[in-house]
N, C-alpha and C positions, 0 to 999 in steps of 0.2 A: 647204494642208490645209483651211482652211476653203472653197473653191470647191470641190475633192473632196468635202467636207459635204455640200454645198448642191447636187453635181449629184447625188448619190445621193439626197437625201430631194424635190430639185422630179422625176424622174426618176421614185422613186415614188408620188408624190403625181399626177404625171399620167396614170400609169396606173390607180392606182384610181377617178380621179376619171372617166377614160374608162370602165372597167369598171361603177361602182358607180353613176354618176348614170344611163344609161340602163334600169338594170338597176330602180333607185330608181323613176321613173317607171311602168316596166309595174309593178310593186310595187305601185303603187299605184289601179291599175286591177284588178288579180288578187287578193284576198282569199287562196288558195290559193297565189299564187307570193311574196306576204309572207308567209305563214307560214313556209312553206321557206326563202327565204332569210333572214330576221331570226331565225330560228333558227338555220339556219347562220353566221350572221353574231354570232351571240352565241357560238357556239362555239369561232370564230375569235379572239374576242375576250379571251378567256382563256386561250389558246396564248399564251407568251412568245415574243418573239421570238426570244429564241437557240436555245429546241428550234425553230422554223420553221427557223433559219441548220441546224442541225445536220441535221435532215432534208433540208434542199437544197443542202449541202455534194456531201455523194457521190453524187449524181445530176448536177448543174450546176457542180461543182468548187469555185475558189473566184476569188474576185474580186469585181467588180461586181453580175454578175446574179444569183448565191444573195441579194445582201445588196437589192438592189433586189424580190424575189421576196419575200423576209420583211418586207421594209418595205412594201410593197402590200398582202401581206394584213393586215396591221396598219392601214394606214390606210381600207381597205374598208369597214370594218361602222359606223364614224360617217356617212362618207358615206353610205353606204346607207339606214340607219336615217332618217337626219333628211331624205333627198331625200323617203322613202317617205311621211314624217308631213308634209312640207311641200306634195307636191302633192295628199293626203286633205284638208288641212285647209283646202283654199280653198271658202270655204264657196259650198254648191247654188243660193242665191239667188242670188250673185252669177254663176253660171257660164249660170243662167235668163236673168236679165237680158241678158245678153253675147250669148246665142244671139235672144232676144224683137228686139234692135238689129239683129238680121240679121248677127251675127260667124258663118262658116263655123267649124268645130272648128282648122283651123291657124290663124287669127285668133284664135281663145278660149285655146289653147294657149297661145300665145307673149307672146298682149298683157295676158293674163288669169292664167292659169296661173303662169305662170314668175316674173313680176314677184312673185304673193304667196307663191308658195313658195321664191322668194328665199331671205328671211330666214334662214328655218331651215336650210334645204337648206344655204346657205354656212357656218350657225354649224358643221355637220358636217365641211365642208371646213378649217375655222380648228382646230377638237377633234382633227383625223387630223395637218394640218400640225405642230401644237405634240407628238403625239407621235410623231411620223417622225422630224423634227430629234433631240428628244429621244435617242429610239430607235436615232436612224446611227450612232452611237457605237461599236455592235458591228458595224460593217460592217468596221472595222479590225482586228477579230478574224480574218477574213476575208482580208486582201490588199487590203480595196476602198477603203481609207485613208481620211482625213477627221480631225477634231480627236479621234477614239479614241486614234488612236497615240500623242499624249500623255497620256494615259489610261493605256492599258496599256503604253506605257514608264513610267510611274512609278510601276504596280504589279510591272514585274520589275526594277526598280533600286530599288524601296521609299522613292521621292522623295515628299517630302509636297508638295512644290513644283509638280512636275511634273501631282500628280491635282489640287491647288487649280488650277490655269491650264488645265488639259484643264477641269475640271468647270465651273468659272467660264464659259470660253470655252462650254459649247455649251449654258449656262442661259442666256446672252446672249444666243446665236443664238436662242434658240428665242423667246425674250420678242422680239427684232427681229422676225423672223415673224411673231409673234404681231401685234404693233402694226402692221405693215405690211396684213396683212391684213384687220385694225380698220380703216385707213385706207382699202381697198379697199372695205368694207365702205360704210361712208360717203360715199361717191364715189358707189356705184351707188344709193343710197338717199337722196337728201339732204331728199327733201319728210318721212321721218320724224324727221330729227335738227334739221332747221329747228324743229321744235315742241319743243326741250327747249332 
């Protein structure tokens, strides 16, 4: 159950992250294609995920792919958002300087770019991760299994048992994630966390 968990929410987690960082990016070049999508993306945002399950139920059936569909667009609009403010906010000076050294733009991009909008950009990815895990819960609603079905066997058998150990089990998963990707986090970054 719980690797069913985990492939349903890293499954959707890398689709959005395929979807929403490159999307992030021109985002942040386009004034006009932020507005649209960060508005779309706020809209998305306050869609639950089980009306998303329910609208992709009877088109896409049920199993994995309604429930990997609903958890994509759920983890879409953090990534997006924070790709879009991470690669704005590397500030002009510094991007002056980079080009004044003779960096060509895929040089400034990659060695320039991406390392300072890092931070944020990933804080977006760690916000979508912790509510996908969260969130896969109802993918067992579904047929697409994962620690739900102890969930919702212990609300059609009325075990208090069954929802404590389902609930427990996927606010652990989700804190493991969480910390895993803190760790990840630090790993790529170690000259800002040497100074604290």
């Amino acid at each position: 159950m719980v690797l069913e968990h985990l492939d349903v929410s890293i499954l959707s987690l890398t689709v959005a992250i395929l979807v929403a960082v490159p999307l992030g990016i021109a985002c942040s070049r386009s004034p006009l294609l932020e507005k649209i999508s960060v508005g779309v993306s706020g809209i998305l945002r306050i869609i639950p995920s089980l009306a998303v399950l329910v609208v992709c139920v009877p088109i896409l059936g049920t199993g994995v792919l309604p429930a990997v569909v609903a958890l994509t667009v759920l983890a879409i609009p953090p990534i997006l958002i924070n790709t879009a403010l991470g690669f704005r906010s590397v500030p002009d000076d510094v991007l002056e300087a980079a080009r004044g050294m003779g960096m060509d733009e895929r040089l400034v991009f990659f060695k320039i770019k991406v390392p300072l909008a890092f931070p944020v950009s990933f804080a977006g990815v760690r916000t979508a991760a912790s509510e996908v895990v969260a969130s896969a819960t109802l993918a067992a609603y579904i047929g697409a299994g994962g620690l739900g079905q102890i969930i919702f066997t212990g609300l059609g058998l009325m075990r208090t048992d069954l929802l404590v150990i389902g609930g427990a089990s996927v606010a652990a998963l989700s804190l493991l994630v969480g910390m895993l990707l803190s760790a990840i986090d630090r790993r790529m970054r170690p000259y800002e966390f040497a100074k604290q």
